[in-house]
C-alpha positions as CSV (number, residue, x, y, z in Angstrom):
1,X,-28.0,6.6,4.4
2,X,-30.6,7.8,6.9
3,X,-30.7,6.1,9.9
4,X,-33.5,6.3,12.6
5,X,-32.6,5.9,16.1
6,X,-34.1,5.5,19.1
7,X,-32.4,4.8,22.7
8,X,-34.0,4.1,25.5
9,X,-32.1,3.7,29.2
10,X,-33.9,2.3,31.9
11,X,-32.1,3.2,35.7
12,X,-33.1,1.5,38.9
13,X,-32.0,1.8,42.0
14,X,-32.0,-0.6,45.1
15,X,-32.6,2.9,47.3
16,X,-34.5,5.9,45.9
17,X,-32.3,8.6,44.5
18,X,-31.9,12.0,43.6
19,X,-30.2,12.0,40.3
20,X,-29.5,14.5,37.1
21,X,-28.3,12.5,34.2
22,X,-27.3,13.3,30.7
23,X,-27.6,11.7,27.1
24,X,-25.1,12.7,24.4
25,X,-25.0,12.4,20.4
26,X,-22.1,12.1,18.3
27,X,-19.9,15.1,16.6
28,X,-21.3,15.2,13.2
29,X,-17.6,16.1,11.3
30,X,-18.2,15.0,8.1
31,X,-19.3,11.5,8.6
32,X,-22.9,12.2,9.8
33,X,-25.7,14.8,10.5
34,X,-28.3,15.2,12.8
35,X,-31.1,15.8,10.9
36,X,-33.3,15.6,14.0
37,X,-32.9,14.6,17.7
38,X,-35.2,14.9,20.7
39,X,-34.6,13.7,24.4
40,X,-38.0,12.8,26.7
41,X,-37.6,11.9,30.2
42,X,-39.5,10.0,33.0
43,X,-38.8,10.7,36.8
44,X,-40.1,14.2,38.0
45,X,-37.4,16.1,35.9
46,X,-36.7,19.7,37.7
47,X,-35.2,21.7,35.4
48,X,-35.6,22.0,31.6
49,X,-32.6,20.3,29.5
50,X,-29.8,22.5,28.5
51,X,-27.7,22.3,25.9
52,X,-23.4,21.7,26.3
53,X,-20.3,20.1,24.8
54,X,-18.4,17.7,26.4
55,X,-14.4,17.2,26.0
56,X,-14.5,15.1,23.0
57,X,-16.9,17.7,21.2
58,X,-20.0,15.6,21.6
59,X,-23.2,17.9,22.1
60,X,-24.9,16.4,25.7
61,X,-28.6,17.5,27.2
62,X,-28.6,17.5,30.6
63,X,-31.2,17.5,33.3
64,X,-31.7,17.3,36.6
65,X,-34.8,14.6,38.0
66,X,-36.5,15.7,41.7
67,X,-36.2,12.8,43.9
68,X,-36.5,10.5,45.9
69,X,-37.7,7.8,43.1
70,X,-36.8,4.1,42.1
71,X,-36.8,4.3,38.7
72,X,-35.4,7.0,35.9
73,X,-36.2,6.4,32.2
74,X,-34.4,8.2,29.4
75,X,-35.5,8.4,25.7
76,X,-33.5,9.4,22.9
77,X,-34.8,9.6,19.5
78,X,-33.5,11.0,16.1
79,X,-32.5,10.6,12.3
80,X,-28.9,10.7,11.3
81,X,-28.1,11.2,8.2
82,X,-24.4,9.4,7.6
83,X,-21.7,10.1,4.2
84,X,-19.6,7.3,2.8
85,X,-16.5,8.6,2.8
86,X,-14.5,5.8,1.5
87,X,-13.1,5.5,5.4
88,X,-11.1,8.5,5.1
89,X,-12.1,10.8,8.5
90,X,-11.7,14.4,7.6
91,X,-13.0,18.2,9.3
92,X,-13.2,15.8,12.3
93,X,-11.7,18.1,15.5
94,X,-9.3,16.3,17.5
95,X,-9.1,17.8,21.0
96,X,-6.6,15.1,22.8
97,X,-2.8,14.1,21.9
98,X,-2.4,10.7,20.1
99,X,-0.4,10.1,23.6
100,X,-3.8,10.2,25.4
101,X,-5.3,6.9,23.6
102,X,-1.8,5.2,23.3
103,X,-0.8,5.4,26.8
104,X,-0.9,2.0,29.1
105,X,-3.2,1.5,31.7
106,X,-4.4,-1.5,34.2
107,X,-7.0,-2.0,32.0
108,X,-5.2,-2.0,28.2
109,X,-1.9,-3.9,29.6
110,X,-0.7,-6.3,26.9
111,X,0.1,-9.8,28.0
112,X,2.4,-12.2,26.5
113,X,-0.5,-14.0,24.7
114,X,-1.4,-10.9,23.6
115,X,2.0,-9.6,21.7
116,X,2.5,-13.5,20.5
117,X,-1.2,-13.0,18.3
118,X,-0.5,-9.7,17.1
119,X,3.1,-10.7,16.0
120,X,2.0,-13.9,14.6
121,X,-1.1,-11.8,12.7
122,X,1.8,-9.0,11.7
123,X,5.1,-10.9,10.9
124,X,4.8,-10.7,6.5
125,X,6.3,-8.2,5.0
126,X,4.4,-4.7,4.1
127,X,3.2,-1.5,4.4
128,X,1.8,-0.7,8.0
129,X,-1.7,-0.5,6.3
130,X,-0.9,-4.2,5.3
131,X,-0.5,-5.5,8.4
132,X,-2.9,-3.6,10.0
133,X,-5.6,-5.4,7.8
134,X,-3.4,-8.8,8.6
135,X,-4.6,-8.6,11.9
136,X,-8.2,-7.5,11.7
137,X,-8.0,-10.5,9.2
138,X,-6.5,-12.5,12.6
139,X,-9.0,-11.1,14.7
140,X,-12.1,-12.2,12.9
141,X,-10.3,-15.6,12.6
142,X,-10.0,-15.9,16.6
């Protein structure tokens, strides 16, 4: 499928700034790919966008906008062609440890409602992929 998509983010500030900001687009792995992508700008850019990676493999273009000024708009267009792949992720590149998006934190600390849903959604019998699919099923219910 070909999808065409265009992105537009429009900052403004309470004080005028100096600012460099960046836009990214996805890895393309196996599932998608980039069959053409531009970024435009509005807010006295200074320096031409360059081209880099950032941890997760995502290719960002940066710039850097001349200030002062109350407004920055940022336009990202493209076409992205995507694969059905029956769900199945492969030729992905996974840079962090599983660890990394299974670890607690203030903001993903489960709650006793919390466990009592998923237990509720998960309690028949099965295969992990089973129950997994019980509570989307749960989820979409809520």
């Amino acid at each position: 499928m070909l999808l065409r998509i265009r992105h537009e983010t429009i900052y403004r500030y309470g004080e005028p700034a100096k600012i460099g900001r960046a836009k990214a687009f996805a890895d393309a792995a196996q599932l998608q790919h980039s069959a053409h992508r531009e970024l435009a700008h509005r807010g006295r850019p200074r320096l031409p966008p360059h081209q880099r990676e950032d941890a997760f493999g995502n290719i960002l273009h940066c710039f850097t906008a001349d200030g002062p000024f109350d407004t920055l708009t940022t336009l990202v267009e493209g076409e992205v062609e995507t694969f059905d792949t029956a769900g199945v992720v492969s030729g992905a590149v996974e840079r962090f440890p599983p660890a990394l998006y299974l670890r607690e934190t203030a903001l993903t600390t489960v709650d006793a409602n919390m466990r009592d849903f998923a237990r509720q959604a998960t309690a028949r019998e099965g295969c992990a992929l089973d129950r997994l699919h019980a509570l989307m099923a749960a989820l979409h219910e809520a």
